[in-house]
N, C-alpha and C positions, 0 to 999 in steps of 0.2 A: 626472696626477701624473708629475714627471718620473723619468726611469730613477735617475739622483744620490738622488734624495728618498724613495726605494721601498727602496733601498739602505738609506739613513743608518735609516730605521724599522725595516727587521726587522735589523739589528744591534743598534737599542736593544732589539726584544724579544729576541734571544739573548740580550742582556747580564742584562737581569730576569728572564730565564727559568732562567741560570746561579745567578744570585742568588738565586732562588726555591727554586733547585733545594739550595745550603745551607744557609739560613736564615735570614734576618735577624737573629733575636738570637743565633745559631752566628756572625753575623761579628761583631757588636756585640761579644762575650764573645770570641772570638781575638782582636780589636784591641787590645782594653785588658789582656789577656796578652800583651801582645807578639809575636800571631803573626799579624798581619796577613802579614809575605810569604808565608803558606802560605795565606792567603785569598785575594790576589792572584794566587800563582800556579794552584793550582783553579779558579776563578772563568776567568781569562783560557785556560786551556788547555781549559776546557769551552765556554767560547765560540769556541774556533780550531777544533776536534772537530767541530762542529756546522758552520762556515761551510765547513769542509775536505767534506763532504757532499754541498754549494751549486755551489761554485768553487774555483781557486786561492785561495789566502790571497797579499795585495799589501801592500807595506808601509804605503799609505796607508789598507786595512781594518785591517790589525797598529795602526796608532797611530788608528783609530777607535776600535775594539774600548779598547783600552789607554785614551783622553783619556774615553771613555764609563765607563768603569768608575770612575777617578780621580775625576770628577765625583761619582758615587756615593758613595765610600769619602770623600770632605771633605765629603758632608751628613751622612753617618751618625755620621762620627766627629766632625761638628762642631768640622772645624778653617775656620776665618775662610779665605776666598778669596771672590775677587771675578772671574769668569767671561768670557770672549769679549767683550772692552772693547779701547776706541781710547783710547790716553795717546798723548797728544803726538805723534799722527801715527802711532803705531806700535801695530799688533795687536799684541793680547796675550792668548794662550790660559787661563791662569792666572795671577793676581797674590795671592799669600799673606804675608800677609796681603788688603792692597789696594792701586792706586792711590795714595791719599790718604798712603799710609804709603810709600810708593816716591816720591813726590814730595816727600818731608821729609826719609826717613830710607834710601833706599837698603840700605844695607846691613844692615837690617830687614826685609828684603822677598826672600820669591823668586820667579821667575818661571819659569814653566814652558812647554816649548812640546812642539807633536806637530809638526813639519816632515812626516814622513808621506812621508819620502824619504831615501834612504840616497844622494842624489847633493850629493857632499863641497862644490861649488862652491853648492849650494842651503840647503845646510846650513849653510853659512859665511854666508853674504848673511842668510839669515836670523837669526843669531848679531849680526850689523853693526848693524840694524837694533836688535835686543833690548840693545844695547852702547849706544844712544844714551839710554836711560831708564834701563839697568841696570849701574854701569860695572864691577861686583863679577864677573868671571867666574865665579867661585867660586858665586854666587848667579841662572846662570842655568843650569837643569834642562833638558836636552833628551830627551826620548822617543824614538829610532830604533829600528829595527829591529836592528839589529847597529851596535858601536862605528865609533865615525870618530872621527880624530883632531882635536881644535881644540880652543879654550879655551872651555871651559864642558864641567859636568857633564854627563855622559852615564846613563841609564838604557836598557838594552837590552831588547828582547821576545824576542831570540833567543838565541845564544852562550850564556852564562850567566843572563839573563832578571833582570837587578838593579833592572828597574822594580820586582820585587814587593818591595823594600825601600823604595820613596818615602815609603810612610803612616809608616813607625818614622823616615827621614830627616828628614819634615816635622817630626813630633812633637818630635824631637830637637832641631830648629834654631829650633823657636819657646820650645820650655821655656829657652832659654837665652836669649829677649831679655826683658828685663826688663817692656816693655811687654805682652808678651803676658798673654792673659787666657782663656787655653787650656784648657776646660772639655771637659775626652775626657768624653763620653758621661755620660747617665742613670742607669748600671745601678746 
C-alpha cells in the first residue's frame, strides 16, 4: 500500500471517527435547524486536533479533511451532487446538482473544487479550466485554506473558516432553482 493511499484512509477514519464521535442523527437534526456551520466547524476541527497529533496539518490534508467531510454532509443531507467526474475534458471535484444539468443549464449548477493549495497561479489555472464548463464565476465554489484573490467563490478552512457555511449556501441556491427537487432529510 502506498504512503498517498495509507494517508487518504486514516483521514477517512478521522473523519468518521469525528462523525461518530457526534452523532449522526445530532448532525442530521443541526442541519435541518440550520446549524450545519457549527457541525462543520466541530466535526473539521476535531478532525485537525487529532491529525495535529500525527504531523503538521498541509493544505492539501486541510482540503482533504474538508472535500471528505463535504462528501459526507451531501449524502446525509441528501443534496443531489454528482462526484470526481470528467466533463468535457475537465476534472470536476463536485457538480451540484450534475453534469447533465451543467451541460443544459449552467447557471443551475455549482461546481465545487479543493485545489489543496493556496499557490495563487495554481489556483487560477485551476479556475481557467473550471471556466470552460462553468462560465458563472459567481457558481464556482473553491475550498482553500486561507482567501486568495480571483473570481470565483472562496470558502476558507482557516482565517474565518466560511467552508462551515457551504451546506446552508448549497441549500440556499438550490431552493431557489425552480427545478430542484430538494428533499433535506427523513426526520
Amino acid at each position: 500500500m502506498t504512503l498517498q493511499i495509507k494517508h487518504v484512509l486514516e483521514l477517512g477514519e478521522m473523519i468518521y471517527s469525528a462523525i461518530s464521535d457526534y452523532g449522526e442523527q445530532r448532525i442530521l437534526s443541526d442541519i435541518v435547524q440550520g446549524e450545519s456551520p457549527d457541525v462543520i466547524k466541530v466535526i473539521f476541527e476535531h478532525c485537525l486536533s487529532n491529525i495535529e497529533k500525527i504531523e503538521p496539518v498541509k493544505s492539501d490534508t486541510l482540503g482533504s479533511v474538508a472535500e471528505g467531510l463535504l462528501h459526507y454532509l451531501l449524502t446525509v443531507s441528501m443534496i443531489p451532487s454528482q462526484r470526481k467526474t470528467l466533463f468535457q475534458s475537465v476534472e470536476i471535484d463536485i457538480a451540484i446538482p450534475d453534469t447533465r444539468t451543467l451541460d443544459v443549464s449552467p447557471q443551475d449548477v455549482i461546481v465545487v473544487s479543493f485545489p489543496k493549495t493556496d499557490n495563487i497561479d495554481n489556483v487560477q489555472s485551476q479556475i481557467e479550466k473550471i471556466k470552460k464548463v462553468q462560465p458563472n464565476p459567481n457558481n464556482i465554489w473553491l475550498v482553500l485554506e486561507n482567501n486568495v484573490p480571483v473570481r470565483a467563490k472562496i470558502y476558507t478552512l482557516k482565517e474565518s473558516m466560511t467552508f462551515a457555511n457551504i451546506i446552508n449556501d448549497l441549500i440556499s441556491f438550490l431552493s431557489n432553482k425552480k427545478q430542484s427537487k430538494l428533499k433535506i432529510f427523513k426526520i
